[in-house]
N, C-alpha and C positions, 0 to 999 in steps of 0.2 A: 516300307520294305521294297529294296529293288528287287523286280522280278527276273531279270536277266544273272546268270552268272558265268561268268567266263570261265571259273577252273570246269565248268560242268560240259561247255563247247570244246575245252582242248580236249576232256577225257574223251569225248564222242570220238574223235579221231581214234582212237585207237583201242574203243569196246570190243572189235571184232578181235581184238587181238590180247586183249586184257580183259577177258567176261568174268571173271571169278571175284567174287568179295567173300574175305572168309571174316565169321566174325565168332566167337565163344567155338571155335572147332566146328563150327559149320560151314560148307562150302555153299554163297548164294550165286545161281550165276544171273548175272545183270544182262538184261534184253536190250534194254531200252533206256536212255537218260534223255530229260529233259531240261534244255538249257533255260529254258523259260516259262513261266508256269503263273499264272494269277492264284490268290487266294485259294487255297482250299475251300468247296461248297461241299458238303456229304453228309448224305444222313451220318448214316457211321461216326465222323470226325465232330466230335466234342469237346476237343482239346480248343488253345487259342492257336492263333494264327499260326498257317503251314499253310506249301507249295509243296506241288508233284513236284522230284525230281528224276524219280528214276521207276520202275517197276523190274522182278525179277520172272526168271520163267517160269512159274507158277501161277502169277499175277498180282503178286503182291507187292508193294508201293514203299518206298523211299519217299520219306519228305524231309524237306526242310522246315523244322521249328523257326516259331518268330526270335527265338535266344541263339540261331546260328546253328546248332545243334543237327545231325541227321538221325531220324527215326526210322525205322521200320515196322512197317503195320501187314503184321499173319493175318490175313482175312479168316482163314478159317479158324485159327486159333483165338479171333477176337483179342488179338495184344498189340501191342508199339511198346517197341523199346528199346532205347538212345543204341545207336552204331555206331556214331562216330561224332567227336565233339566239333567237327564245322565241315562246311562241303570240300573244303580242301582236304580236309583229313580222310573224308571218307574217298574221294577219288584215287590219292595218293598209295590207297590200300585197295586198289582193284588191278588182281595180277593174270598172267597168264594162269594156262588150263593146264597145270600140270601132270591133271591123271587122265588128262583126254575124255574128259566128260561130255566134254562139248564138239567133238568131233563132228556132229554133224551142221554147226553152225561155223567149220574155220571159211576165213576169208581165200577164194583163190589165189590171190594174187599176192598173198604174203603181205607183212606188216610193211604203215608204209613209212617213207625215208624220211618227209618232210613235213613236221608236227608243228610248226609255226602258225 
């Protein structure tokens, strides 16, 4: 499994500006992605192979399954359950803050121009 993913580095560009992942009519908002990540170790994590890729502001964790696949694991709820069927999918579906949830995390500087 490669541990680097590049759709995961271009999304970083533009998190401050795209925090929201809605999934079943839930708004999650995303803190944090990681573009690279070694195997999963965790007590917790029983499943097969998975990498962090992401946490949201609660502190709960987006991974990537070893089938491509992105999961989300409720710590408190003790679940994981499929988001998005590959990291592209899941990135491509991280939009802006529509209902100003997150006002207190916007970027000063406004979104920026050159995402290459």
């Amino acid at each position: 499994m490669d541990y680097a993913n590049p759709h995961i580095e271009r999304a970083l560009k533009t998190l401050a500006f795209r925090p929201i992942f809605d999934h079943e009519g839930r708004e999650i908002h995303v803190v944090c992605l990681m573009p690279w990540s070694p195997p999963l170790v965790a007590p917790w994590w029983r499943g097969k192979g998975a990498s962090l890729i992401g946490a949201d502001v609660d502190g709960n964790f987006f991974l990537r399954y070893c089938g491509g696949q992105v999961l989300y694991r409720h710590h408190q709820q003790n679940t994981c359950e499929t988001v998005a069927a590959s990291v592209r999918d899941f990135v491509s579906r991280l939009r802006e803050d529509t209902a100003g949830t997150t006002e207190w995390w916007k970027h000063p500087d406004g979104p920026p121009t050159d995402l290459t």
